[in-house]
N, C-alpha and C positions, 0 to 999 in steps of 0.2 A: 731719324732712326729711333726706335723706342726703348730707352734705356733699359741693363738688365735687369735691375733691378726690377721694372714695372710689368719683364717681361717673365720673371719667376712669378708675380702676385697672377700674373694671367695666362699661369701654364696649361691649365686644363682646355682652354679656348684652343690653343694651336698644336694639340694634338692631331694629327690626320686621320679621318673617318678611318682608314683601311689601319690603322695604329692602333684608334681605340677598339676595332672589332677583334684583332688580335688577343687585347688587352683580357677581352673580357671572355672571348673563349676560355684563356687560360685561367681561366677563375676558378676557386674551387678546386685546385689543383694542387695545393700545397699548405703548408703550417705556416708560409710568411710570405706574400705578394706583394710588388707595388701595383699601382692603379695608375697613375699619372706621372709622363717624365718631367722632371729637370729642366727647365726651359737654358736658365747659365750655363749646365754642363753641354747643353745641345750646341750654345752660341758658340763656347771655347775649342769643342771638339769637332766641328761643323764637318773640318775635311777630313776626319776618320775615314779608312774604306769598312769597317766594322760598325755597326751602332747594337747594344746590348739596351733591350726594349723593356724588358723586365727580369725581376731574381727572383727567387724562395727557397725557404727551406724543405728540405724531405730529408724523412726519415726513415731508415730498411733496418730494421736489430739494433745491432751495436756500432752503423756506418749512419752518419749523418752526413748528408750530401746538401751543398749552395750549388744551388743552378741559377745559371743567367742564360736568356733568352737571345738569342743573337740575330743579325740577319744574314752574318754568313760564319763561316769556321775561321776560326784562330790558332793562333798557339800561345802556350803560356805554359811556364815552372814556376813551383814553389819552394819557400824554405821558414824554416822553424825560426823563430825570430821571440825576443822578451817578451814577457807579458803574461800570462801565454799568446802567444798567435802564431799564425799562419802569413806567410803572403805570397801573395800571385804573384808574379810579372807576367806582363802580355803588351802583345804592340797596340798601338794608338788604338784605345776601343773612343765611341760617341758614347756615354752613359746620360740614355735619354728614359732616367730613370728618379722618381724621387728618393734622394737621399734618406728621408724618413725608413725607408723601407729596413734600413738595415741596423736601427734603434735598438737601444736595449729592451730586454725583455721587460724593462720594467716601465717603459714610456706607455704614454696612453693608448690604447688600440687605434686609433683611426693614425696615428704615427708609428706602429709598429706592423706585421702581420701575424707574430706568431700567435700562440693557445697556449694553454697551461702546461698541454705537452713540451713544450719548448722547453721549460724544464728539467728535462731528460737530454737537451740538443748539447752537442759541444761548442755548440757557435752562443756566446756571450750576444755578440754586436758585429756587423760588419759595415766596414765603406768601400767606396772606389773615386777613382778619378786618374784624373793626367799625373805622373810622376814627373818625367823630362819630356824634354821634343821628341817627337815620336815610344814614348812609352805611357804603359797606365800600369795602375798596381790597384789590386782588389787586398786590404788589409783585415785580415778575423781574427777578433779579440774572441777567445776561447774560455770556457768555464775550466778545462784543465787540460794537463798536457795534451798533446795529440799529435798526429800527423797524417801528412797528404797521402794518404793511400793512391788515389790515383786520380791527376788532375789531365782531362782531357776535353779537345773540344769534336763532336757530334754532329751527326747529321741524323732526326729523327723523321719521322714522318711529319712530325707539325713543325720543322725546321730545326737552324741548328741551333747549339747548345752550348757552354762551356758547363763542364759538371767539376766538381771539389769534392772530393771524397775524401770525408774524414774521420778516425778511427783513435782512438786511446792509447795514451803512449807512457808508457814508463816514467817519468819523474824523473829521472836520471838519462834514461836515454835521448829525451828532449832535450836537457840542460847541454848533452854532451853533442847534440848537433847544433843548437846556438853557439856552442863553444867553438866548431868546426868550424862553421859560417864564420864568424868572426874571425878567428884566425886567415882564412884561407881571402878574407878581403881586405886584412891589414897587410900579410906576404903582399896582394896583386897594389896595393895603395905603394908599397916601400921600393917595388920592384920598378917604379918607374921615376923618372926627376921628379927633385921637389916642387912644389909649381911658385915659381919669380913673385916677388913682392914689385912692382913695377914703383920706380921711383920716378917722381915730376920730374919731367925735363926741363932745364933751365926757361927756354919757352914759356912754359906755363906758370911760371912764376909771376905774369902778370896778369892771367883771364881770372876771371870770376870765380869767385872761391864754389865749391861744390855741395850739395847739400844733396843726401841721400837719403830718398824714402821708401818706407820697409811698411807693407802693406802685408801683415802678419797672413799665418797660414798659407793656402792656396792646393790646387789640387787636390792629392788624396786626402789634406789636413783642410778638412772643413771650417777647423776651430768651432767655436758655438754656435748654436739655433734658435732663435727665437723658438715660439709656440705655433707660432703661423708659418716657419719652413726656413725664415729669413737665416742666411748665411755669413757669417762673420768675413769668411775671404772674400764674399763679394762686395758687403758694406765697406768693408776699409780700403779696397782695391775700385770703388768708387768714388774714395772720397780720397785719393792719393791722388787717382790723377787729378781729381779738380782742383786739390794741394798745387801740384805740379803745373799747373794750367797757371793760378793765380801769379806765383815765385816766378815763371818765366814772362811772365806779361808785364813786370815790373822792371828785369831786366837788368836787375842787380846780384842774380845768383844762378848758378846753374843745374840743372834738376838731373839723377836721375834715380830710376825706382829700380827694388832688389829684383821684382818681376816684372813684366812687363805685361801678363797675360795670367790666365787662371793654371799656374802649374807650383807644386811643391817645391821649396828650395831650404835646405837644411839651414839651420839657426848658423850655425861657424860658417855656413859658405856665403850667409849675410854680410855678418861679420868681418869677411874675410874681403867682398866686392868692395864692402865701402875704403876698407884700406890701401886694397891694392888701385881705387881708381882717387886715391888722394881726397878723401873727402875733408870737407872742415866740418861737418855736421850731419850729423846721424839722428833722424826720425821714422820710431818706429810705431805703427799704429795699428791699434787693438778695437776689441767689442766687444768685452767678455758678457757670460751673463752667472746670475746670481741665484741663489736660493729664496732672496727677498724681493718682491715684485717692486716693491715701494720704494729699493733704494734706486736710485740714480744719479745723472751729472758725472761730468769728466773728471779724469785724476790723471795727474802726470807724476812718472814713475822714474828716478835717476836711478845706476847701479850703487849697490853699498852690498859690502860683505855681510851685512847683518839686515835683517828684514827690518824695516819704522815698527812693521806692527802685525799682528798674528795672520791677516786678512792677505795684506801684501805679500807674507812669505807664502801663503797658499795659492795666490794666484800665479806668482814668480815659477813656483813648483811645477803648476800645469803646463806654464809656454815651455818650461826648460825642458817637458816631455814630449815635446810638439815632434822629434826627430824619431821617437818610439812608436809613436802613435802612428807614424808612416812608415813604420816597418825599417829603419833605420838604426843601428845598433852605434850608439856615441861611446868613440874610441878616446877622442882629445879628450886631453885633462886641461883645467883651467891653466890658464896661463903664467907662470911663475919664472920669473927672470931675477935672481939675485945680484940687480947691478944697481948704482944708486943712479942712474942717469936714468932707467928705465923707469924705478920709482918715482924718481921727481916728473918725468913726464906722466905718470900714467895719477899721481897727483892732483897736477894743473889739468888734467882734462878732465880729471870728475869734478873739477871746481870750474871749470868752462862750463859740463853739464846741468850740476845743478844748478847755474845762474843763468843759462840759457831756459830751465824747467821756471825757476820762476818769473821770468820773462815772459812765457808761454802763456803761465799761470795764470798771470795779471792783466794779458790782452784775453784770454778766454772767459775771463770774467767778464769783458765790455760787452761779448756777442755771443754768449751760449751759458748755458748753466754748468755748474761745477758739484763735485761730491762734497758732504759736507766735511769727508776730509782728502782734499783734493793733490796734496805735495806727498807724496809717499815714495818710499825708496825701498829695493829688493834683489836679490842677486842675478837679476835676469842674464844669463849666458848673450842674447842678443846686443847689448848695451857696455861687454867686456872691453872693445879693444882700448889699449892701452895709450891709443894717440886719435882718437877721433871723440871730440865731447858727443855724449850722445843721449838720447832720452826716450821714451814708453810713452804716448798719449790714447790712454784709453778714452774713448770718443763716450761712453758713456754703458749702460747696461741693456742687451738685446732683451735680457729680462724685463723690462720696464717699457710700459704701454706709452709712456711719453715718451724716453728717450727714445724706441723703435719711432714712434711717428717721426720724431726729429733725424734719425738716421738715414731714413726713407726716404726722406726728402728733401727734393732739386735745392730748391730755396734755401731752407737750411743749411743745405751742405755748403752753398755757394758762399753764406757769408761765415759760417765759420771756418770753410777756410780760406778768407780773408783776413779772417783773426789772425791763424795762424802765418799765413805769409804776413804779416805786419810784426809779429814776434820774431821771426827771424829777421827781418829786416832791421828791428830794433837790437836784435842779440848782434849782427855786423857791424852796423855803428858803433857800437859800443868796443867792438876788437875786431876792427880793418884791417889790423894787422895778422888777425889769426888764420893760418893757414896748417894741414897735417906736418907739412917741411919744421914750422918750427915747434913741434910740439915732439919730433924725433930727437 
């Protein structure tokens, strides 16, 4: 099989003639097109009965409408959400579409489609992707208020359509339907059981301690892009399971990941699987990219109330909006338990952490390169719980033409993460004793 990876670099190839003739009728048709799908979104969404083949922007007066290109009818509602934006829900679409398509107005033409006009557009930036099993969510980052005048999906003569109509909205009257939404999804959250903290059954007090990997973003949270298209969820969520591949082939730890496929899962409900499935260790892995081509190499990131360094707390900033950015409205407040049994635990596992990061640190050095400041620490919401040591491995910058080459590739991935399954292995030796139970 040809990994996704090689099979995004050779999306334009497995376009289907009757796809790209489509493609290119509707050309000229709009202030923002794509040209070429998605080849990962095709792979993840394969059994959609829907596939959305192309979007663009149009504009009528003072209504700025996102169309997407369908190959049959859908349904889908929206709602006002931070930022400003917009978002869709709609059942399992295929978006066999390049993500560039829905770039900021300020990214380079051949990654965006709009015109100067676009200017005038109320659409900022839009994405999509898979939300949960059987759902997708189209999220619009907006230049200002606004709202869905009318989200419908079409049947035209040149097929169907999902159209987004959108129209200018009050300042206050927006604020006051995010406030609604929100409200009206904490009542349907309260209105049900709280969901069980499952606790180890005596049983399992002897298997293999659990080590949980958190292959950042996913779904409609693209996270970053390289310049050539490359995908942060899909670089980390290749190099997790190879992670996961290595650790279980040893035979000393047991694997499992927060996703298991290309879909969105909110930072607290990371947080929350590795607790509830007793983990002793939490890894969570990143790609970010940078303003500086030049910088690059890995950095492993512990949590601390206070950012190491100005760089760290801005990076911290961005994952901990990762739940916004999918259209996500974060209700939990951090975690604050006034008990000393709680402190003392939640103590000893950021000291579990950070000696597990320089563990990491020191075998990452053997088989890959490192940032020139590689230990850093920041409040990342993902690395919170209170009883599970846990840590950030940023693999390195999709910015950087070398660290992409290394990201990219088979080889590389393979033996760094061999690296890190030897860090883990060296972090268990060292406390065979540590399990979630005693750290409650």
């Amino acid at each position: 099989m040809i990994p996704i990876l090689a099979l995004a670099r050779r999306r334009a190839a497995a376009v289907p003639a009757i796809l790209l003739s489509f493609l290119i009728f509707c050309g000229g048709q709009s202030l923002a097109e794509t040209a070429v799908p998605a080849a990962p979104a095709a792979v993840a969404a394969a059994d959609a009965k829907v596939s959305a083949i192309a979007a663009r922007i149009d504009r009528d007066g003072a209504t700025t409408r996102l169309i997407f290109e369908l190959t049959a009818p859908t349904t889908a509602s929206a709602f006002a959400a931070t930022g400003p934006r917009i978002v869709v829900d709609l059942p399992e679409v295929a978006f066999l579409i390049d993500p560039a398509v829905g770039a900021p107005a300020s990214a380079s033409p051949r990654q965006r489609g709009a015109t100067a006009d676009s200017e005038a557009s109320l659409i900022r930036s839009f994405r999509f992707g898979r939300f949960a099993p059987g759902r997708s969510r189209i999220v619009i980052d907006l230049t200002r208020p606004a709202k869905a005048g009318r989200v419908e999906s079409v049947v035209r003569p040149e097929g169907a359509r999902l159209e987004i109509d959108l129209v200018a909205e009050n300042p206050a009257a927006f604020a006051a339907a995010v406030a609604q939404r929100v409200k009206a999804e904490a009542a349907e959250a309260g209105a049900g059981p709280a969901p069980a903290v499952r606790e180890p059954a005596a049983a399992e007090m002897g298997q293999l301690p659990l080590v949980v990997l958190d292959p950042g973003h996913g779904g409609v949270d693209m996270g970053a892009q390289s310049r050539h298209g490359d995908m942060e969820k899909m670089v980390v969520f290749e190099f997790a399971r190879a992670l996961k591949a290595k650790i279980e082939a040893r035979g000393r730890q047991r694997v499992a990941l927060t996703r298991e496929e290309d879909i969105f899962i909110p930072l607290n409900d990371r947080v929350r699987f590795a607790r509830e499935h007793s983990a002793s260790l939490f890894l969570s892995i990143h790609a970010d990219t940078l303003g500086e081509a030049s910088v690059r190499g890995a950095t492993i990131y512990t949590v601390a109330a206070r950012a190491s360094d100005a760089e760290s707390a801005r990076i911290a900033e961005k994952e901990n909006l990762a739940d916004q950015a999918a259209g996500v409205e974060v209700n939990a407040k951090a975690e604050e338990v006034g008990d000393i049994l709680f402190d003392l635990a939640r103590r000893e596992t950021r000291a579990l952490g950070r000696e597990f990061g320089q563990t990491l640190l020191s075998k990452w050095r053997e088989t890959a390169s490192l940032n020139k400041n590689p230990s850093r620490s920041a409040s990342f919401v993902v690395l919170k719980a209170h009883d599970v040591p846990s840590a950030l491995l940023e693999l390195g910058y999709l910015s950087s033409e070398a660290d992409l080459s290394n990201l990219t590739s088979p080889a590389w991935r393979d033996r760094a993460a061999e690296g890190v399954a030897e860090a883990i292995d060296a972090y268990f030796r060292a406390h065979p004793a540590t399990s979630r139970a005693s750290l409650k």
